[in-house]
CHARMM internal coordinates of N, CA and C (Angstrom, degrees):
IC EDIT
DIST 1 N 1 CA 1.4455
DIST 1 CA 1 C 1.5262
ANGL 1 N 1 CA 1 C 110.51
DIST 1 C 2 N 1.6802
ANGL 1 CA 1 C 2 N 121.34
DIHE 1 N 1 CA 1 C 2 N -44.86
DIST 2 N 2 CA 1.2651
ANGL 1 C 2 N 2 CA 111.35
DIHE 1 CA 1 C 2 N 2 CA -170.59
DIST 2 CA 2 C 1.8017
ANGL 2 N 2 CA 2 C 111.55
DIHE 1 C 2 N 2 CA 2 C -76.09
DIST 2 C 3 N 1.4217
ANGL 2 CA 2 C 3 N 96.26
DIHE 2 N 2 CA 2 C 3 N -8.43
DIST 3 N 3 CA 2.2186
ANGL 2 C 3 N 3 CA 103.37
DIHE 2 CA 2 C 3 N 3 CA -178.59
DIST 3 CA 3 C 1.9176
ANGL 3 N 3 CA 3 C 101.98
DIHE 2 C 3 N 3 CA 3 C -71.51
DIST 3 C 4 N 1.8603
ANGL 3 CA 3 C 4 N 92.28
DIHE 3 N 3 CA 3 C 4 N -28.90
DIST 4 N 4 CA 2.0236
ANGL 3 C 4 N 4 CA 103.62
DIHE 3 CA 3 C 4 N 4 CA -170.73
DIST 4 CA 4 C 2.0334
ANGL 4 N 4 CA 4 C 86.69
DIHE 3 C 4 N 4 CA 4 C -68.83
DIST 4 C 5 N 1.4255
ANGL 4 CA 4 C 5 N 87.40
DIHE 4 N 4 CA 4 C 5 N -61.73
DIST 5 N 5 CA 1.7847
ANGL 4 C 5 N 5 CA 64.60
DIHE 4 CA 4 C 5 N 5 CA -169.11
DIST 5 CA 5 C 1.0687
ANGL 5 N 5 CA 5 C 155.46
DIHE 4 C 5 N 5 CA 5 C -73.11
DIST 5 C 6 N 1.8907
ANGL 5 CA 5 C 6 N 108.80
DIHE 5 N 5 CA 5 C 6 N -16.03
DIST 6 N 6 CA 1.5421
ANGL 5 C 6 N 6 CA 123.93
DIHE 5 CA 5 C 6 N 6 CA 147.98
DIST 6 CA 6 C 1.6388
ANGL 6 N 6 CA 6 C 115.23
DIHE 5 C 6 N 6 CA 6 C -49.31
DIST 6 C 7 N 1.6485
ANGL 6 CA 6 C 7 N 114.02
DIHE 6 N 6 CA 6 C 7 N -28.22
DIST 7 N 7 CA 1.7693
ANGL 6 C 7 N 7 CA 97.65
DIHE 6 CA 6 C 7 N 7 CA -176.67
DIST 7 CA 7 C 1.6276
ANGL 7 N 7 CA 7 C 89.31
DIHE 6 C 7 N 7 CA 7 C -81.35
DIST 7 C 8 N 1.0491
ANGL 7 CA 7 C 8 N 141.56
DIHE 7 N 7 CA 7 C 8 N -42.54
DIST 8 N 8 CA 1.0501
ANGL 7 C 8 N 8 CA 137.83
DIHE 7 CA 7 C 8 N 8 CA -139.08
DIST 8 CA 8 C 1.7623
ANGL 8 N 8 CA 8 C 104.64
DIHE 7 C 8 N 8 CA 8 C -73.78
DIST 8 C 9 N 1.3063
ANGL 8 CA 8 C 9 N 87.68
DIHE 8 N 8 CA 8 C 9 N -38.05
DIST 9 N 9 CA 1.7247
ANGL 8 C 9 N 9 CA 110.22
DIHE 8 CA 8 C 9 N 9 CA 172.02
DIST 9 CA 9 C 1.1350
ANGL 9 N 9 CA 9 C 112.46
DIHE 8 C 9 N 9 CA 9 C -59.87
DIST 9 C 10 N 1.5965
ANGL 9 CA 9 C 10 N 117.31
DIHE 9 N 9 CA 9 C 10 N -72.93
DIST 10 N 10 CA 1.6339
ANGL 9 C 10 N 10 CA 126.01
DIHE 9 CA 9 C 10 N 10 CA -179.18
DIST 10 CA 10 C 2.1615
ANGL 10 N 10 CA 10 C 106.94
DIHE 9 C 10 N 10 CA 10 C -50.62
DIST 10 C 11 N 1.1647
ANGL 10 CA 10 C 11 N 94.46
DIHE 10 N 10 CA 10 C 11 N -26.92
DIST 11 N 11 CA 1.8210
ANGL 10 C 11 N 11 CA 95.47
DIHE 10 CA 10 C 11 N 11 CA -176.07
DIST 11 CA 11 C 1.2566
ANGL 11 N 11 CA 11 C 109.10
DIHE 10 C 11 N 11 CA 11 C -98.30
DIST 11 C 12 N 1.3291
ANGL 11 CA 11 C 12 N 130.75
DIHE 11 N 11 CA 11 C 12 N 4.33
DIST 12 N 12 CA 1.6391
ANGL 11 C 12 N 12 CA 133.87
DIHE 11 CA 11 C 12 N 12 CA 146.03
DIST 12 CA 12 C 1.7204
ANGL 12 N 12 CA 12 C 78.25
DIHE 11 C 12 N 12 CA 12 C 92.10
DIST 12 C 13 N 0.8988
ANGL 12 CA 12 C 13 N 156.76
DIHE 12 N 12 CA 12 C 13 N 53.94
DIST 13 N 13 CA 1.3540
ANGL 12 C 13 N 13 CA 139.20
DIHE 12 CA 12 C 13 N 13 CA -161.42
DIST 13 CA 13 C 1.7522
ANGL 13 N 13 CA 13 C 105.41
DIHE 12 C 13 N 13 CA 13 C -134.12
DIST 13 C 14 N 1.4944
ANGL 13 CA 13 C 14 N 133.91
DIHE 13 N 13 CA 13 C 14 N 118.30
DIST 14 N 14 CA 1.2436
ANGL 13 C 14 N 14 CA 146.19
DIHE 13 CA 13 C 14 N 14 CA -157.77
DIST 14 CA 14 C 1.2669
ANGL 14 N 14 CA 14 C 101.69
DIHE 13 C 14 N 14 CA 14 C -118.64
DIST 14 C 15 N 1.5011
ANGL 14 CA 14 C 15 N 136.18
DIHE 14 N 14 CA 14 C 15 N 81.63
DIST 15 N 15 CA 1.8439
ANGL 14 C 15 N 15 CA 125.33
DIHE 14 CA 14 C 15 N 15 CA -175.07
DIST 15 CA 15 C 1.3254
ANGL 15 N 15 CA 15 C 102.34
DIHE 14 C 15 N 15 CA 15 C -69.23
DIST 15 C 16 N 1.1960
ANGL 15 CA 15 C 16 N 149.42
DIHE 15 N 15 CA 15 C 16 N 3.56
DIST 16 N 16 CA 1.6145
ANGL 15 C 16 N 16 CA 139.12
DIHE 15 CA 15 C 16 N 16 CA 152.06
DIST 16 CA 16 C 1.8171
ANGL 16 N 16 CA 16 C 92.37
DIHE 15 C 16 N 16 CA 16 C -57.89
DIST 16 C 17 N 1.1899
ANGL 16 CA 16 C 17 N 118.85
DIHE 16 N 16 CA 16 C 17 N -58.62
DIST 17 N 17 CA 1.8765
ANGL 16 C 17 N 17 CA 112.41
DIHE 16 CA 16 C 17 N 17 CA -178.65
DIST 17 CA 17 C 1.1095
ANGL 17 N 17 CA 17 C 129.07
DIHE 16 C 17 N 17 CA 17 C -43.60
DIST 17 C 18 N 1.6497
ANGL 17 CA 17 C 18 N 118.68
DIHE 17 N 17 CA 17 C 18 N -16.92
DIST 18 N 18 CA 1.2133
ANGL 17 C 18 N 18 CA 118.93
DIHE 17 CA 17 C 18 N 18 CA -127.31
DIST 18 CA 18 C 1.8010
ANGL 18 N 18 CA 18 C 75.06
DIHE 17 C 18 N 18 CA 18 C -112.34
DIST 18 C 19 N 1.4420
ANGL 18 CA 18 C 19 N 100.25
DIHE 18 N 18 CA 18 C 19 N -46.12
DIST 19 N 19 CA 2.0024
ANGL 18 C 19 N 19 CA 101.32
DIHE 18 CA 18 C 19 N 19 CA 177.66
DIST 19 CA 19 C 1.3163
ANGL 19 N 19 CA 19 C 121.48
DIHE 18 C 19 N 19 CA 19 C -42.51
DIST 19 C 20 N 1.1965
ANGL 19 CA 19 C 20 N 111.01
DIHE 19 N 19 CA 19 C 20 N 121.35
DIST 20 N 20 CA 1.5356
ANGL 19 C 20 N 20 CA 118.59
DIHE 19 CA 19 C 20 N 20 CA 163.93
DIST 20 CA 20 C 1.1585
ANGL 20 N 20 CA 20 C 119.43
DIHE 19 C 20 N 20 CA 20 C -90.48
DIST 20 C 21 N 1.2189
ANGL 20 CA 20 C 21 N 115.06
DIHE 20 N 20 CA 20 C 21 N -45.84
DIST 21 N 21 CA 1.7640
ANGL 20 C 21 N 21 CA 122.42
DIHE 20 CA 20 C 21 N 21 CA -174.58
DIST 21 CA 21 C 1.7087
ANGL 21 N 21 CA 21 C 94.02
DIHE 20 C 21 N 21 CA 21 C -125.53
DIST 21 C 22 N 1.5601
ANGL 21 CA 21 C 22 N 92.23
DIHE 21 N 21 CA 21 C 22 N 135.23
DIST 22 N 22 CA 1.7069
ANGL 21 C 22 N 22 CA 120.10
DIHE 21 CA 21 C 22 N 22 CA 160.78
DIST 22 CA 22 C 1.3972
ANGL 22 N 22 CA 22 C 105.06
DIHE 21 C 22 N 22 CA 22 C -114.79
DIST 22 C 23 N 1.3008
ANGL 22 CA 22 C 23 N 115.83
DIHE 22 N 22 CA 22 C 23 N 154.53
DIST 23 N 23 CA 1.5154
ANGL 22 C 23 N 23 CA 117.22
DIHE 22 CA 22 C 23 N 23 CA 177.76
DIST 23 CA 23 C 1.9934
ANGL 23 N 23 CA 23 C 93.47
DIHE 22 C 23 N 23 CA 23 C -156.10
DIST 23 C 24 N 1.2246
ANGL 23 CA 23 C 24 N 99.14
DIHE 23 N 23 CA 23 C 24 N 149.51
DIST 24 N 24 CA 1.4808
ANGL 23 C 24 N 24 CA 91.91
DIHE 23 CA 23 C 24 N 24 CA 165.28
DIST 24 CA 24 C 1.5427
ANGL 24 N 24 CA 24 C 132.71
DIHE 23 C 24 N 24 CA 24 C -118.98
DIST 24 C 25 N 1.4353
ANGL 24 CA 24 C 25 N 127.43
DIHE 24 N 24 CA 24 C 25 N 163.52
DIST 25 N 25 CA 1.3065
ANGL 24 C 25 N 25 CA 112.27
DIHE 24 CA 24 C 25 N 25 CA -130.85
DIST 25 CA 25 C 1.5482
ANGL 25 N 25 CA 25 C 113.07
DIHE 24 C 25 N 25 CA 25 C -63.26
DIST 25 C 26 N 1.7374
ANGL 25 CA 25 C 26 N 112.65
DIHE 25 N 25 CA 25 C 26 N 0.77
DIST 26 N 26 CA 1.6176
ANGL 25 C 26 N 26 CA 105.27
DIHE 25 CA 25 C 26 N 26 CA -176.45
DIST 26 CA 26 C 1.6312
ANGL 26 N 26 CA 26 C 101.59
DIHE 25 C 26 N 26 CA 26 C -98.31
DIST 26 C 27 N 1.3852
ANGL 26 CA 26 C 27 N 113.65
DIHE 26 N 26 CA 26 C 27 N 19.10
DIST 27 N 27 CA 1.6215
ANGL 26 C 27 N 27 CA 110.01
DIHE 26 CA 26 C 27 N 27 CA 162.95
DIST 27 CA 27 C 1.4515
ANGL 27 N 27 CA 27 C 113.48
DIHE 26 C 27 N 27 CA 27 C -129.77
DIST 27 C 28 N 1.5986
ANGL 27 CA 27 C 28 N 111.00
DIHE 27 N 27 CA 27 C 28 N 35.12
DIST 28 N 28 CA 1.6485
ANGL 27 C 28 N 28 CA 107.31
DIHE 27 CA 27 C 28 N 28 CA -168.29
DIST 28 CA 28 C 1.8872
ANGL 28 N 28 CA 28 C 91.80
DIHE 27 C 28 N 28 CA 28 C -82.67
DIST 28 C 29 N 0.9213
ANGL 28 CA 28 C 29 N 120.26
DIHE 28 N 28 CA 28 C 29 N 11.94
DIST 29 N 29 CA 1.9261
ANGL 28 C 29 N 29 CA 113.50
DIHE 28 CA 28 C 29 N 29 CA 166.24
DIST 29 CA 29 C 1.4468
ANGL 29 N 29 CA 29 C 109.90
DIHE 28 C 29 N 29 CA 29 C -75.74
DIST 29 C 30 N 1.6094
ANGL 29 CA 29 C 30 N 105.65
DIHE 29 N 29 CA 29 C 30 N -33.41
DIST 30 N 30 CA 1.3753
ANGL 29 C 30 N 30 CA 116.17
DIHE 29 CA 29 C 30 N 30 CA -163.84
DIST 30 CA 30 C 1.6869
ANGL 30 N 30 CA 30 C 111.96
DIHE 29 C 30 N 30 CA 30 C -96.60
DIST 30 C 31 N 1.2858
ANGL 30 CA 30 C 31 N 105.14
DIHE 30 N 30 CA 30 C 31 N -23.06
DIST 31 N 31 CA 2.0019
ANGL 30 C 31 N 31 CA 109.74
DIHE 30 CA 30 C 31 N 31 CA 149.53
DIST 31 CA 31 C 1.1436
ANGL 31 N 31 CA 31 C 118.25
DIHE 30 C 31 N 31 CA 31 C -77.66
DIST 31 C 32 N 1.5188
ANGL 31 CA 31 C 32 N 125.63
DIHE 31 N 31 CA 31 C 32 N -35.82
DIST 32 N 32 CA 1.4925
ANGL 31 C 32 N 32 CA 114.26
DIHE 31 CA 31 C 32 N 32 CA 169.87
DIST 32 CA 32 C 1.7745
ANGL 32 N 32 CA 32 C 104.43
DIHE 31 C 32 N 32 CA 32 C -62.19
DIST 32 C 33 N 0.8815
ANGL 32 CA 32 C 33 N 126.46
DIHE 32 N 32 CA 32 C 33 N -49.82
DIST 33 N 33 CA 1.1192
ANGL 32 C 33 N 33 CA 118.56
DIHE 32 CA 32 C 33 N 33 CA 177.78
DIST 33 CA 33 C 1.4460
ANGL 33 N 33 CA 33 C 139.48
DIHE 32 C 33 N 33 CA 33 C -62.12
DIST 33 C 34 N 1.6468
ANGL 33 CA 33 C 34 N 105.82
DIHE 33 N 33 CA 33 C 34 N -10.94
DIST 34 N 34 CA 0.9747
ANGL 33 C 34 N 34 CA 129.72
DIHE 33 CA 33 C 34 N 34 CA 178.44
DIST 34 CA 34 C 1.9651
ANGL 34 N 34 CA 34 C 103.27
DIHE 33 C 34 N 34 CA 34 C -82.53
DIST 34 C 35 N 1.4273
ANGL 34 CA 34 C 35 N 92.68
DIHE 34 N 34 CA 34 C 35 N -65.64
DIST 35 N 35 CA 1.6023
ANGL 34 C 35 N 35 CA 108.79
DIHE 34 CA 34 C 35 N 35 CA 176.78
DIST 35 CA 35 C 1.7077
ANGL 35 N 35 CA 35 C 95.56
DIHE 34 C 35 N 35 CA 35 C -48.89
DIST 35 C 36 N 0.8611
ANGL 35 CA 35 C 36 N 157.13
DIHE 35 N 35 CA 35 C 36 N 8.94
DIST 36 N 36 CA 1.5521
ANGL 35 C 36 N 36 CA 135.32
DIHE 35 CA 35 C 36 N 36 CA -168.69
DIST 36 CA 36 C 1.4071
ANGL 36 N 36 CA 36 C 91.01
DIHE 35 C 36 N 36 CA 36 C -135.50
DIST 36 C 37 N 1.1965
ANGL 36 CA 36 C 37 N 141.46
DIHE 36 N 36 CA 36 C 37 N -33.82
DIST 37 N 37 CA 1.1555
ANGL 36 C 37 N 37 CA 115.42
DIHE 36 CA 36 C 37 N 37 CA 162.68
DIST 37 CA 37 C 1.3336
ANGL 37 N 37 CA 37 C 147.74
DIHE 36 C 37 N 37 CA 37 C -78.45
DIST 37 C 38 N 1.2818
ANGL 37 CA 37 C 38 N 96.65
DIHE 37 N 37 CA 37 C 38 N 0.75
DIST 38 N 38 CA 1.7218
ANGL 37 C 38 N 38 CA 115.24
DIHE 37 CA 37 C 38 N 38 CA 166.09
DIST 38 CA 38 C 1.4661
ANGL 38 N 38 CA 38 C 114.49
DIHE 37 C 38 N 38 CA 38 C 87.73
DIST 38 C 39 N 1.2073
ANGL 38 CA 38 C 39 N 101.22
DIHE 38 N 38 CA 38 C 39 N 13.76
DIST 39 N 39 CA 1.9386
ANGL 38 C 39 N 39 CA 113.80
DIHE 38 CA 38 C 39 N 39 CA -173.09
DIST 39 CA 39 C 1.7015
ANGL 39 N 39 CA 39 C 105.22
DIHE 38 C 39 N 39 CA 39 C -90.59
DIST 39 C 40 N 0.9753
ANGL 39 CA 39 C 40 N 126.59
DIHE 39 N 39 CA 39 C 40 N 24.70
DIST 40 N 40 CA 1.1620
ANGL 39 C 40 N 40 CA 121.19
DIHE 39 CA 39 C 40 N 40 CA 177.79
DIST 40 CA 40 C 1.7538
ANGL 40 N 40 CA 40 C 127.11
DIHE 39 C 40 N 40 CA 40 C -165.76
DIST 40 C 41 N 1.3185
ANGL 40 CA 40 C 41 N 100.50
DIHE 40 N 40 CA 40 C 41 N 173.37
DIST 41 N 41 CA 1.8023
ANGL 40 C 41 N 41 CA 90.37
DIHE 40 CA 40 C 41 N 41 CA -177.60
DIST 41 CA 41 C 1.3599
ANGL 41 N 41 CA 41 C 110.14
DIHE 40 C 41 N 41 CA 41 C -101.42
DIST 41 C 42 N 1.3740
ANGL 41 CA 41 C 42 N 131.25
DIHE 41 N 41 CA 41 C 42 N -109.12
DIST 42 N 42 CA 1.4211
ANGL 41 C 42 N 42 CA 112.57
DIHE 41 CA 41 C 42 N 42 CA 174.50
DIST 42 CA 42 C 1.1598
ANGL 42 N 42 CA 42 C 130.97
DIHE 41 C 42 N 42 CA 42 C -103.22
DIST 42 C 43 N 1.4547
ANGL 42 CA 42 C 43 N 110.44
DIHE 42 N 42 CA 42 C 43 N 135.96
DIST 43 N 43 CA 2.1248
ANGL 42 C 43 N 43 CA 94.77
DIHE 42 CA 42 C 43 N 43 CA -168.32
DIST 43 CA 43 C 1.2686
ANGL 43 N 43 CA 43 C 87.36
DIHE 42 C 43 N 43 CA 43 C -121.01
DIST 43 C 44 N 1.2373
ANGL 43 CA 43 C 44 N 92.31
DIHE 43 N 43 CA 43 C 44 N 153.41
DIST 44 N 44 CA 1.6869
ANGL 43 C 44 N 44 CA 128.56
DIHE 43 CA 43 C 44 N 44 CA -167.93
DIST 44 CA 44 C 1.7472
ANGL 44 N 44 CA 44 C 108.91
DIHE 43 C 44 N 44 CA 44 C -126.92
DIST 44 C 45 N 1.4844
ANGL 44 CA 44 C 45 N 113.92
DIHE 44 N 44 CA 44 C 45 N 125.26
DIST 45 N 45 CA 1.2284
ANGL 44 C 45 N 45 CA 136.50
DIHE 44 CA 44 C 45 N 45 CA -171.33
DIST 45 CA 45 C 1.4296
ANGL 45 N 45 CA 45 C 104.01
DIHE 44 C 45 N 45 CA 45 C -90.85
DIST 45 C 46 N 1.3933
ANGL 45 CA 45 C 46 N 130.12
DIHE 45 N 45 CA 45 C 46 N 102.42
DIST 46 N 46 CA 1.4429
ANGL 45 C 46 N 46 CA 121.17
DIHE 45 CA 45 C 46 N 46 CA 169.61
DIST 46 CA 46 C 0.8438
ANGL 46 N 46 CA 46 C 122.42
DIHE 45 C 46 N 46 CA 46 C -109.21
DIST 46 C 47 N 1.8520
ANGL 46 CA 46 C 47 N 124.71
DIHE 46 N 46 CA 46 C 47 N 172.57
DIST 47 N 47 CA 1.1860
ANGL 46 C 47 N 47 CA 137.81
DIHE 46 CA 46 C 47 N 47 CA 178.15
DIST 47 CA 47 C 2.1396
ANGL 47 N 47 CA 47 C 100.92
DIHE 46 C 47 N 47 CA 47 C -70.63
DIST 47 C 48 N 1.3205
ANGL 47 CA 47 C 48 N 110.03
DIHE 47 N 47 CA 47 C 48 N 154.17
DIST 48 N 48 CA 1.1318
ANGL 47 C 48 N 48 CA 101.68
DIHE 47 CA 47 C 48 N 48 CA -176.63
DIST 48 CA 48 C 1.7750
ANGL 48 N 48 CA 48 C 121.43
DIHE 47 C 48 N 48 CA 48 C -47.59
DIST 48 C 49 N 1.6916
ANGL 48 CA 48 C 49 N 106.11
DIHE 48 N 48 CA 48 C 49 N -42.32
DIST 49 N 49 CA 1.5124
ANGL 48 C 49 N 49 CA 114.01
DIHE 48 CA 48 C 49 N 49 CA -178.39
DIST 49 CA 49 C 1.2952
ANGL 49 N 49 CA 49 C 119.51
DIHE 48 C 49 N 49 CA 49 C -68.51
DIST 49 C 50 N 1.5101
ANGL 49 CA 49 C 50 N 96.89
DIHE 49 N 49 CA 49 C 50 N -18.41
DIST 50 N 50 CA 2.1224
ANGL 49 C 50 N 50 CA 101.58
DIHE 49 CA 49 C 50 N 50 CA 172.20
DIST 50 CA 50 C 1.1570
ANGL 50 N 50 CA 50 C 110.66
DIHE 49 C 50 N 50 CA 50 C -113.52
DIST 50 C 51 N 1.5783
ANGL 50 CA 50 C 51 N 114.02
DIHE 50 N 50 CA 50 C 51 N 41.55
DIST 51 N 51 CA 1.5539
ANGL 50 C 51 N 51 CA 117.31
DIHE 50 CA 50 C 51 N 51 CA 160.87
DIST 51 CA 51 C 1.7087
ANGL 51 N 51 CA 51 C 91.91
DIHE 50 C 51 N 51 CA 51 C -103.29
DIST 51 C 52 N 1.2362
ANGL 51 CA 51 C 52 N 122.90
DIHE 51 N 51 CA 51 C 52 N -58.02
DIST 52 N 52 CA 1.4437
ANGL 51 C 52 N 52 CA 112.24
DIHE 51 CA 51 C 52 N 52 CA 166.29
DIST 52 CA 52 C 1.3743
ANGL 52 N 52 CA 52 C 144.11
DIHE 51 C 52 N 52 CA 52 C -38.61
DIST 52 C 53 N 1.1273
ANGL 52 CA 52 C 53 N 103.87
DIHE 52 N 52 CA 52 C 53 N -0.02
DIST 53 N 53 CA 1.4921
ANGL 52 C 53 N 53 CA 102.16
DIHE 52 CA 52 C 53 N 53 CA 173.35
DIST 53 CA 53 C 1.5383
ANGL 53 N 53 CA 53 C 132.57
DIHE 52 C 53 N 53 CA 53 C -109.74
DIST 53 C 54 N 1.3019
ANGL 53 CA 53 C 54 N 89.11
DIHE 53 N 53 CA 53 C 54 N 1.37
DIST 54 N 54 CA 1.7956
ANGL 53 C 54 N 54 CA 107.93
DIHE 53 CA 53 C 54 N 54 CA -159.95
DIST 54 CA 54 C 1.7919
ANGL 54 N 54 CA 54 C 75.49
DIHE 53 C 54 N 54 CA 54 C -87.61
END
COOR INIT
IC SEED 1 N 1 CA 1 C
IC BUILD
């Protein structure tokens, strides 16, 4: 974990940026479905209160 966050550091790199799609956990049919068709970059499954913040 501490090798993930020195590259992540040294490579300027923020994975909150990196999300395209949030969904929360009573639409994870509709991120799996999203993730399988290849239309997107990274989607992220949240709890209902951290679908609001993105």
């Amino acid at each position: 974990m501490e090798e993930l966050v020195a590259r992540l550091l040294r490579w300027n790199l923020h994975p909150a940026e990196l999300i395209t799609h949030r969904f929360s956990l009573g639409c994870v049919s509709e991120a799996y479905a999203l993730m399988s068709s290849g239309r997107c970059g990274k989607v992220a499954v949240c709890f209902d209160e951290e679908q609001s913040e993105g």
